[in-house]
MARLUM-259070 format. One record per residue (C-alpha): residue number from 0; x, y, z. Coordinates in nm, 2 decimals, padded with zeros to 4 digits, m for minus. Each point is the difference from the previous one (the first is absolute). Layout:
ATOM/k/px/py/pz
ATOM/NUM/X/Y/Z
...
This chain:
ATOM/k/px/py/pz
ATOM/0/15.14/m03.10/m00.58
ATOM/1/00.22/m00.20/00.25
ATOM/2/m00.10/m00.08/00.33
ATOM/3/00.30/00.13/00.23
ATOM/4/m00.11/m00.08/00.30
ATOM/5/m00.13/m00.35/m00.14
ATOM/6/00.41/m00.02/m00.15
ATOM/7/00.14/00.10/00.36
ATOM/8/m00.26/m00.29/00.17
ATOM/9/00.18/m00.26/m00.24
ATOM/10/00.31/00.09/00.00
ATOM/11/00.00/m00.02/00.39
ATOM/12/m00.22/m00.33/m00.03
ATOM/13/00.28/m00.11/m00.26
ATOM/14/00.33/00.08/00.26
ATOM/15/m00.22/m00.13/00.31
ATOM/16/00.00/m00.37/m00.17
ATOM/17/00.33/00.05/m00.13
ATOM/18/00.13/00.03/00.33
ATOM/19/m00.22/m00.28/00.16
ATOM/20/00.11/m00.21/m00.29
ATOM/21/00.37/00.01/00.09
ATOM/22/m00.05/m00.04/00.32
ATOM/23/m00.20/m00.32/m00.05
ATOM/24/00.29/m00.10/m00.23
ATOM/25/00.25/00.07/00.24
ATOM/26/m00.22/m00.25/00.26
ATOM/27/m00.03/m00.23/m00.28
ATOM/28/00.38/m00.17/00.01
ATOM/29/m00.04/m00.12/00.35
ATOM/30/00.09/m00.40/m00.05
ATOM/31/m00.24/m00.24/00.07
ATOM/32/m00.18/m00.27/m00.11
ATOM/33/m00.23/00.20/m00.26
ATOM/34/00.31/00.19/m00.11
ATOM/35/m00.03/00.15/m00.40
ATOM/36/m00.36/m00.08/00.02
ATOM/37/m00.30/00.24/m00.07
ATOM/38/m00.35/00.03/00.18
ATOM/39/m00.29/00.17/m00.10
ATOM/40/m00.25/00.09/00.30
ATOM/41/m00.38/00.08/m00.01
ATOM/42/m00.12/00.27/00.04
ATOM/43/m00.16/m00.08/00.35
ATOM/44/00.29/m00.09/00.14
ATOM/45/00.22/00.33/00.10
ATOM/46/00.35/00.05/m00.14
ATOM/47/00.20/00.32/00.15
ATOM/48/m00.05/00.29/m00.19
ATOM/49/m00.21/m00.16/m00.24
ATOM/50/m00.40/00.10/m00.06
ATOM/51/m00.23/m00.28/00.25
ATOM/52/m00.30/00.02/m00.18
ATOM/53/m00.20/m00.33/00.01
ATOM/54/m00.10/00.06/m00.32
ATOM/55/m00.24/00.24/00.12
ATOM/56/m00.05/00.39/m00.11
ATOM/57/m00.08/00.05/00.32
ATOM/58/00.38/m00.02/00.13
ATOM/59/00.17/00.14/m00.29
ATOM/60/00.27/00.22/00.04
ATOM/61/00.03/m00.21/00.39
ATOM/62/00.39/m00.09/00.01
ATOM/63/00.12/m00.30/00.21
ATOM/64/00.25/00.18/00.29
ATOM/65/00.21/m00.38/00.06
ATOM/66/m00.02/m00.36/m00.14
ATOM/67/m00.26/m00.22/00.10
ATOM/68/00.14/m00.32/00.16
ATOM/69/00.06/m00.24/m00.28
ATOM/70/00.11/00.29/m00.22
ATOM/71/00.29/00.06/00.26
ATOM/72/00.06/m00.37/m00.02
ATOM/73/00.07/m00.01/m00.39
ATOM/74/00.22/00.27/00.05
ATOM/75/00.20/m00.11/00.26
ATOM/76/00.00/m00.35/m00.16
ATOM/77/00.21/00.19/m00.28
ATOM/78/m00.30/00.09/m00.28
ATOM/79/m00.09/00.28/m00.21
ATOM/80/m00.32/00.16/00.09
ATOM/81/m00.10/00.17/m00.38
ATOM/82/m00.34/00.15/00.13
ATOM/83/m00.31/m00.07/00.01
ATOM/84/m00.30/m00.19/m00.19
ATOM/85/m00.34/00.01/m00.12
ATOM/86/m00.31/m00.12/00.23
ATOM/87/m00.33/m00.04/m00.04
ATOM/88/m00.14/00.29/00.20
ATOM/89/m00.03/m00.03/00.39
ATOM/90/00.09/m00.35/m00.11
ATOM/91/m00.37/m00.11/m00.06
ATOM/92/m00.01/m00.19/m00.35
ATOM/93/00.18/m00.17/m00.22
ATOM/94/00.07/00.17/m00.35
ATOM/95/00.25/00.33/00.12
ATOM/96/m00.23/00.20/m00.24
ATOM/97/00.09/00.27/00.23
ATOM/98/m00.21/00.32/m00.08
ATOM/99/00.27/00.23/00.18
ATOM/100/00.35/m00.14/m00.12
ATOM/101/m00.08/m00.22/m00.33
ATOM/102/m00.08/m00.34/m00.12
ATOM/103/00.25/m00.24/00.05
ATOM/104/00.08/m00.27/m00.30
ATOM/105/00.01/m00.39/00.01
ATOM/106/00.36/m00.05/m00.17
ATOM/107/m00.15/m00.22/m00.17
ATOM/108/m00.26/00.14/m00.18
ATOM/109/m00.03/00.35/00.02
ATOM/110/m00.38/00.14/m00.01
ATOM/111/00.01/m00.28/00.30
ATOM/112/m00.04/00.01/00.37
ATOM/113/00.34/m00.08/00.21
ATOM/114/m00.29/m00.10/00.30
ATOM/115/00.04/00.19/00.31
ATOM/116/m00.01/00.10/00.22
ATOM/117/00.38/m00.05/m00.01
ATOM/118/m00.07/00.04/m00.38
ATOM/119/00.35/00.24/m00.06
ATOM/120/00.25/m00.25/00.23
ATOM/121/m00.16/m00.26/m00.21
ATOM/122/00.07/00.18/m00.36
ATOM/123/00.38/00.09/00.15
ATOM/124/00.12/m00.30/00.03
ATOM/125/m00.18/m00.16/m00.32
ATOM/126/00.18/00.25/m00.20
ATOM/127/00.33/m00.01/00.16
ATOM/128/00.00/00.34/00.14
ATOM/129/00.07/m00.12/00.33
ATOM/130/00.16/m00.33/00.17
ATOM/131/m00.25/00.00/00.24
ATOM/132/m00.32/00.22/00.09
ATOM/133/m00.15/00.03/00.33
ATOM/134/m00.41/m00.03/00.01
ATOM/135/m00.25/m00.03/00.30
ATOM/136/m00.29/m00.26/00.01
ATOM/137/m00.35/00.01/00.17
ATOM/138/m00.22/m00.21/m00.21
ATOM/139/00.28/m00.13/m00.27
ATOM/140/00.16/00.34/m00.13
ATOM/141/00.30/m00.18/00.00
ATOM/142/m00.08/m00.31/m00.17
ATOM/143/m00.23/00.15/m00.24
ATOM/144/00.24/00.20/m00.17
ATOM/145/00.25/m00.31/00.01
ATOM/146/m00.22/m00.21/m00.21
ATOM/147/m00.10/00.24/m00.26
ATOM/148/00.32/00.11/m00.02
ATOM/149/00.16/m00.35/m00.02
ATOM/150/00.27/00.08/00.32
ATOM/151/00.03/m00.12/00.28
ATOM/152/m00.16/00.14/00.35
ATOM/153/00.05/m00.07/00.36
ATOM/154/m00.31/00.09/00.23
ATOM/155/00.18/m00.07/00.42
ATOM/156/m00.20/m00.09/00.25
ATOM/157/m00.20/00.28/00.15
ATOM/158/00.19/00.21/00.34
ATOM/159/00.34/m00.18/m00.15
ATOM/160/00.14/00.32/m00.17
ATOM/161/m00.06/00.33/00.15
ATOM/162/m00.28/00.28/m00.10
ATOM/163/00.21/00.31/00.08
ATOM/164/m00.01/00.22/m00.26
ATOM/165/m00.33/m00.15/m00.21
ATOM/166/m00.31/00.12/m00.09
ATOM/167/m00.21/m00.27/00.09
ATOM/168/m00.35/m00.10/m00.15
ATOM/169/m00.10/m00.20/00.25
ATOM/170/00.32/m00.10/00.29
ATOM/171/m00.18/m00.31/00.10
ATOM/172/00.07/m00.16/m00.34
ATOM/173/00.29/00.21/m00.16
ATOM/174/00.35/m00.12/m00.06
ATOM/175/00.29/00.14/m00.20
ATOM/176/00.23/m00.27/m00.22
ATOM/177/00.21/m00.01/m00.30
ATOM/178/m00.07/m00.11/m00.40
ATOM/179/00.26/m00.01/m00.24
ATOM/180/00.07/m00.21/m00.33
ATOM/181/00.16/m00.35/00.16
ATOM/182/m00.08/m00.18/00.34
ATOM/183/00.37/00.02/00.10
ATOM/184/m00.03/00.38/00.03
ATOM/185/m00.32/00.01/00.17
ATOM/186/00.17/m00.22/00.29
ATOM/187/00.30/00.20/00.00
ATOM/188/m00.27/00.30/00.06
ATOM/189/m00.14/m00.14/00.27
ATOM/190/00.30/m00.11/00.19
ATOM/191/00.12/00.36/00.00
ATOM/192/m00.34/00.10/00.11
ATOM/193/m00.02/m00.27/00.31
ATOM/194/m00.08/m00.37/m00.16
ATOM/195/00.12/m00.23/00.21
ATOM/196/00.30/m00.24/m00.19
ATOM/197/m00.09/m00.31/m00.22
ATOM/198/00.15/m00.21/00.25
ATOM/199/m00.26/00.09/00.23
ATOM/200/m00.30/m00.15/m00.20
ATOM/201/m00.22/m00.28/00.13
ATOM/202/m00.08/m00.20/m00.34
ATOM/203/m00.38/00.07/m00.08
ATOM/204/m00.10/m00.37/m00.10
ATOM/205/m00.38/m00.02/m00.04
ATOM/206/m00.15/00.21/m00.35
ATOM/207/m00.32/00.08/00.04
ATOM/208/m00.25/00.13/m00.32
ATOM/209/m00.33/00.21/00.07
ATOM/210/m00.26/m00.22/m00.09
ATOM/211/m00.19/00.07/m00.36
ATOM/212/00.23/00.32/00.04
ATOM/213/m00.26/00.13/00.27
ATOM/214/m00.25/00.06/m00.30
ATOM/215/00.22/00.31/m00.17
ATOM/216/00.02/m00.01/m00.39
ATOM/217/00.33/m00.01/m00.09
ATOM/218/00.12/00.12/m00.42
ATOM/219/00.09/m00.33/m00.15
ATOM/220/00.36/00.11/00.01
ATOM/221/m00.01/00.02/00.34
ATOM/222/m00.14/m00.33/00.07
ATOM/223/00.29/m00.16/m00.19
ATOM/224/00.29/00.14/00.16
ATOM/225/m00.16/m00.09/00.33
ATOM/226/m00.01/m00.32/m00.11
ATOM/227/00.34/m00.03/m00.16
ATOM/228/00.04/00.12/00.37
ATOM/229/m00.14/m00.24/00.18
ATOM/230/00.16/m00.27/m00.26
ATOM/231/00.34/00.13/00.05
ATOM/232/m00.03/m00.05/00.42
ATOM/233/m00.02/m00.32/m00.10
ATOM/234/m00.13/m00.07/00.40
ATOM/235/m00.30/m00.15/00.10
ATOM/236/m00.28/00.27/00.10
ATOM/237/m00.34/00.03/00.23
ATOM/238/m00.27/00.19/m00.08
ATOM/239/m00.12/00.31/00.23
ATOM/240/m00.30/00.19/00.00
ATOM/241/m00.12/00.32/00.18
ATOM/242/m00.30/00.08/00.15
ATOM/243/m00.01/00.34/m00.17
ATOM/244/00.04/00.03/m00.40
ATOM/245/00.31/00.18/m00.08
ATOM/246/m00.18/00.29/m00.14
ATOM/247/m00.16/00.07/00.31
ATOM/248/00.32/00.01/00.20
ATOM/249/00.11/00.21/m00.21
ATOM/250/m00.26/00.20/00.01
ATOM/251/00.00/00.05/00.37
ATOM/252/00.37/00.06/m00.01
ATOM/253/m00.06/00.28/m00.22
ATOM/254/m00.26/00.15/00.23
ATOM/255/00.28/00.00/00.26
ATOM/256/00.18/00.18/m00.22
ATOM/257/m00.26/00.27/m00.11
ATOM/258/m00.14/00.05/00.35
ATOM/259/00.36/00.01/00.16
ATOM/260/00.11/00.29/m00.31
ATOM/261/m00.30/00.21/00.04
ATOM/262/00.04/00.01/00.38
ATOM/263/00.38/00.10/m00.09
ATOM/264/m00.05/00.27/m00.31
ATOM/265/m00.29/00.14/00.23
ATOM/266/m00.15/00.36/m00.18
ATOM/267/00.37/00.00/m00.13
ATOM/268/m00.16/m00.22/m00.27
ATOM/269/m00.25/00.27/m00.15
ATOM/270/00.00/00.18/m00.36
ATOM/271/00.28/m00.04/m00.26
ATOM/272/00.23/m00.14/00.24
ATOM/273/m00.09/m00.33/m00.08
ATOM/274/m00.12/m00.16/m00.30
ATOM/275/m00.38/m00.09/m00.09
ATOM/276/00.10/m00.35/00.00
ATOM/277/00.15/m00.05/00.30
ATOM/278/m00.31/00.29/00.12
ATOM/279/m00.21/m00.28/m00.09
ATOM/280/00.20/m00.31/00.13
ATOM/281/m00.03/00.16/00.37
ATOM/282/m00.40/00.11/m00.03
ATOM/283/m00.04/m00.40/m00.08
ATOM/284/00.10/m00.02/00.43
ATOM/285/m00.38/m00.02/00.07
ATOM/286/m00.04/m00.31/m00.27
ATOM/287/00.30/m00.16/00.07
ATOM/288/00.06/00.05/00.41
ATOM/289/00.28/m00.25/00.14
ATOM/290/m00.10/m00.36/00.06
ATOM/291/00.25/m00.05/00.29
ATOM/292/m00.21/m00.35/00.07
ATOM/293/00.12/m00.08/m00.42
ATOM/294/00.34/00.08/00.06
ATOM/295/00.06/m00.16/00.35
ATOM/296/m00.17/m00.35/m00.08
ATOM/297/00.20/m00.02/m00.32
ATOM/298/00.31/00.12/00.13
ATOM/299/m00.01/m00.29/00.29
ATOM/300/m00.10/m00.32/m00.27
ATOM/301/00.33/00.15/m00.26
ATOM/302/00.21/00.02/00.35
ATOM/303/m00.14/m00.38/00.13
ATOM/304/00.03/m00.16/m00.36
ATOM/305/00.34/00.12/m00.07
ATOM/306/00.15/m00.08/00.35
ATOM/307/00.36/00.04/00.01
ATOM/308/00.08/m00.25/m00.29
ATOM/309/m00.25/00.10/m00.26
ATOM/310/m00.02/00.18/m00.35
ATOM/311/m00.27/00.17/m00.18
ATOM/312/00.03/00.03/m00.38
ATOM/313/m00.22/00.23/m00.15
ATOM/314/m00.03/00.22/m00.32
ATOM/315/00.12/00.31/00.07
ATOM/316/m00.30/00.21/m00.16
ATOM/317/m00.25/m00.17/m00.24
ATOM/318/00.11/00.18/m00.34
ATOM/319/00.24/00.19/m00.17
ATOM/320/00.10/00.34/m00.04
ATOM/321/m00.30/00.20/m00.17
ATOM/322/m00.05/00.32/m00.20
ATOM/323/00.04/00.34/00.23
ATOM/324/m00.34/00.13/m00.09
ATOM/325/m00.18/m00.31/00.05
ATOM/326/m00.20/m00.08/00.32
ATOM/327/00.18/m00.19/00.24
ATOM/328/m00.06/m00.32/00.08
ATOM/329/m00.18/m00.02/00.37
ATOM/330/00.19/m00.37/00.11
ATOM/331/00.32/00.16/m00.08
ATOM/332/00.13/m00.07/00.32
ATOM/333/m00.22/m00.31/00.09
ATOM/334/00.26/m00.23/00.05
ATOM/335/00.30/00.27/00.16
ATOM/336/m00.25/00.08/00.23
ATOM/337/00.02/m00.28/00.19
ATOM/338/00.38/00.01/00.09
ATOM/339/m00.09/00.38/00.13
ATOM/340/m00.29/m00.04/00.20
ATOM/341/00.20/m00.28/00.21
ATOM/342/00.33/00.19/00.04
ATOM/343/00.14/m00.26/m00.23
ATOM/344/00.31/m00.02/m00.22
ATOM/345/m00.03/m00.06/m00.40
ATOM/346/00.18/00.01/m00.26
ATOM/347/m00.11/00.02/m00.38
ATOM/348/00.23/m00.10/m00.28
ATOM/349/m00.02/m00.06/m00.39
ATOM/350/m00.21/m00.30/m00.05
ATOM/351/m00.05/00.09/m00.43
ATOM/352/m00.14/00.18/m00.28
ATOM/353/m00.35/00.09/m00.14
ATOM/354/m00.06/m00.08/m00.38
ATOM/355/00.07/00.37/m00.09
ATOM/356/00.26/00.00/00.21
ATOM/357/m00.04/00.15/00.39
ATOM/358/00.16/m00.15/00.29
ATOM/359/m00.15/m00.22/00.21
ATOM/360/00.07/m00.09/00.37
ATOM/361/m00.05/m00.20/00.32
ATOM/362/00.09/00.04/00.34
ATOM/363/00.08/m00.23/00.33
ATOM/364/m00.15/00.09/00.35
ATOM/365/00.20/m00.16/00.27
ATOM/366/m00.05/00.04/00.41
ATOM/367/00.07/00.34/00.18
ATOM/368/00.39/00.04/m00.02
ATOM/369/00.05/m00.26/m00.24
ATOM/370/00.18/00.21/m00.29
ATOM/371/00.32/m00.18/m00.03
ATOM/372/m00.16/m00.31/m00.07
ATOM/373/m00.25/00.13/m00.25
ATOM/374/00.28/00.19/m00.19
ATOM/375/00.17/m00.42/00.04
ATOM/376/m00.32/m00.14/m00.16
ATOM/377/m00.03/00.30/m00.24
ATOM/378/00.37/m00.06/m00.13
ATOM/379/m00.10/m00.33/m00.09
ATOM/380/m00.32/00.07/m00.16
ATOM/381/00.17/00.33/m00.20
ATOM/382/00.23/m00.28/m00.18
ATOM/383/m00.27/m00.24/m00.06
ATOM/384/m00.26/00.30/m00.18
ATOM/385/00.35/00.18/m00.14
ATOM/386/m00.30/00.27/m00.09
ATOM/387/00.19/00.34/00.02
ATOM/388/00.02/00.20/m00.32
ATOM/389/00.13/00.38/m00.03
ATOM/390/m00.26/00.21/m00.13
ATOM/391/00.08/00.12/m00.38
ATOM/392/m00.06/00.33/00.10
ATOM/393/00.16/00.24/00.23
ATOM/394/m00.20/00.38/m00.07
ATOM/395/m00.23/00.05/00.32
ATOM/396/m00.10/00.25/00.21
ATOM/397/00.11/00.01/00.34
């Protein structure tokens, strides 16, 4: 028997984004510097007329009324805004296994986690379905998905870019920047969003390496491209160590993040309307309650050691895309952490390939404000490692 009233429903929900879509298409010939390119936007980050979930069932069916900031900033800037992308929900993990909208695909290898929590921009512009995809980042959702994808991703310093228009996971660390499939395009990215011009840039002349890799084990992959890295610098380099082990600044970073979401989803975050996992991530805020004394001591000796000259070169996580279905890796985001925590800019580009065949990358951590000369030392470094590869296949969910 048809549905009728379910027909009627579609048809209006068909002619609704018809109408939004020529609209959008008429805004999208405006000249400018990102003319005739397309962005992809995640999902926490609202578009006009588009739905502004977070990834969470708990907002679904919630349509964004106006742009957020930087969204108005790619259009005015001359892009194509195609829609909207895949998140881990509420932003808290790294796989975007998302029980409410669907598993998003590595491009290359599907069955694969795309990492997250900016999992979908990361699998956009892998597999060429957009020029450049907007993600947010509060413990390394940007740079994450970057590496495992093999792209490129651009985490700002924090308070540099406006939160208008985000769902934030915790406000104190989040930031919103771009990933797409060269360097060059992330720059032009964040240029249109507010980056301040190359010719700006104080050179950042001293590399510095975390000593034994502050203790986390790192795939063997991983290790080489770091040190095909650190070879390609060709600089001399110091040695810094931390009083606190990565792990646990990450670890109190993420109980800012579950104690400042619980305080925000309130009794809203009851039932079906969130998933068991993330149920379970925010009943771990008695176990895991912020360690502001972690976070502030290491934030200060990242600040003092880089100065305004220095540059931090890191792996971006410790392995390579896994299998969706297989339990995350808890040091994940051992290494992005560190950038977030202090407010600091990163960014993570190829560094290589596993045996079997998954990207691998690295990232550079310069001084608050310094992203025009990390994006100098990452041009150089990008021609050096030469590690980009397209994925071989395109077939994802998004």
């Amino acid at each position: 028997m048809i549905d009728l009233a379910a027909l009627k429903a579609a048809d209006a929900a068909t002619r609704a984004f018809v109408d939004w879509d020529e609209e959008i298409n008429d805004r999208a010939h405006v000249a400018g510097p990102l003319s005739g390119l397309t962005v992809g936007i995640k999902a926490n980050i609202a578009v006009a007329g588009l739905p502004w979930t977070g990834g969470m069932g708990l907002y679904r069916g919630r349509i964004a009324k106006q742009d957020a900031d930087v969204v108005a900033r790619l259009r005015t800037a001359g892009a194509t805004i195609l829609g909207t992308l895949n998140m881990h929900e509420a932003a808290l993990g790294a796989t975007t296994d998302n029980p409410f909208y669907g598993q998003t695909q590595n491009p290359h290898r599907i069955s694969y986690t795309p990492g997250g929590s900016s999992g979908g921009s990361g699998a956009a512009v892998a597999a060429g379905l957009c020029d450049i995809a907007l993600g947010t980042d509060t413990l390394g959702s940007i740079r994450i998905p970057a590496a495992y994808c093999g792209v490129y991703g651009l985490k700002p310093t924090h308070g540099v870019l406006s939160q208008d228009g985000l769902i934030c996971l915790e406000p104190s660390f989040d930031v919103i920047g771009p990933l797409a499939a060269s360097l060059a395009m992330v720059e032009a990215g964040w240029q249109v969003l507010g980056g301040a011009a190359d010719t700006d840039a104080r050179p950042l002349t001293r590399l510095l390496l975390l000593d034994e890799l502050g203790g986390v084990a790192v795939e063997p992959a991983v290790n080489h491209g770091y040190s095909r890295a650190i070879i390609a610098l060709d600089v001399e380099s110091q040695s810094v160590t931390l009083d606190d082990t990565p792990a646990s600044i990450r670890e109190a970073g993420l109980g800012s993040c579950i104690a400042w979401l619980s305080a925000e989803l309130g009794e809203a975050a009851r039932g079906d309307r969130i998933s068991p996992a993330l149920a379970g991530t925010l009943k771990r805020a008695d176990r895991l309650p912020p360690r502001l004394d972690v976070i502030a001591r290491a934030k200060a000796q990242l600040v003092d050691g880089l100065g305004d000259d220095g540059l931090l070169l890191l792996p971006t996580a410790p392995q390579t895309a896994f299998a969706h279905g297989q339990r995350p890796p808890a040091n994940q985001a051992d290494f992005t952490a560190l950038a977030s925590i202090a407010g600091l800019p990163a960014i993570s580009l190829p560094a290589g390939w596993s045996d079997d065949g998954m990207p691998v990358g690295v990232q550079l951590i310069g001084p608050a404000g310094s992203e025009a000369a990390l994006f100098a030392v990452a041009r150089r470094l990008d021609a050096e490692l030469n590690a980009y590869g397209r994925p071989p296949q395109f077939g994802i969910n998004m």
